[in-house]
C-alpha positions, 0 to 999 in steps of 0.5 A: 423283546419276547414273542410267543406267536400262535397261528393254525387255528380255525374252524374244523368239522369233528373227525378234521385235524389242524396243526397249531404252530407257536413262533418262539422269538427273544430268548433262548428256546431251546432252554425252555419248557414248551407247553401248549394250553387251552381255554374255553369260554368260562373254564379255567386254562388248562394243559394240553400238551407239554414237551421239554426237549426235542425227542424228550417226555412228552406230557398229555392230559387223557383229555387228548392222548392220542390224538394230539402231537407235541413237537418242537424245532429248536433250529427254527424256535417253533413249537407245534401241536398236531390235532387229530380226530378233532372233538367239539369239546376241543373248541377253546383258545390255545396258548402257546407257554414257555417256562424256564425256572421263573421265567414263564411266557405266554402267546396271544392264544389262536382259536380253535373251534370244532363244529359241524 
């Protein structure tokens, strides 16, 4: 059975950090793309990070650069995504995504919000 399961998230002054963890179960992690999105309350979904290998691309919208962190463990099926300096614009659900050609599979989602 195929599992994406997000945790980390919570409430956070502006300027806090959190990290964001997506536990990966029932296939092959390290043969897919991971990507973490985001969605606010009446907006569209929309990438916040995306990572294919350990060490490999990693992908930001300007949204973001520079204050957020991609990273994954294959060893350990864990994707992450490090939050810095944290915007109330930030406060949406995050979802963890996984693709691999047709394949694609998404988590519950773990939300997020900034405010003081």
């Amino acid at each position: 059975q195929v599992q994406l399961v997000e945790s980390g998230g919570g409430l956070v002054q502006p300027g806090g950090s959190l990290r964001l963890s997506c536990a990966a179960s029932g296939f092959t992690f390290s043969r897919f793309t991971m990507r973490w999105y985001r969605q606010a309350p009446g907006k569209e979904r929309a990438l916040v990070a995306g990572m294919l290998l350990p060490g490999g691309r990693r992908d930001y919208p300007d949204s973001v650069k520079g204050r957020f962190t991609i990273s994954r463990d294959n060893a350990k099926n864990m994707l992450y995504l490090q939050m810095n300096d944290l915007k109330a614009e930030d406060t949406a659900m995050y979802y963890c995504n996984a693709v691999y050609g047709n394949l694609v599979y998404w988590g519950q989602g773990t939300q997020v919000t900034v405010s003081s």
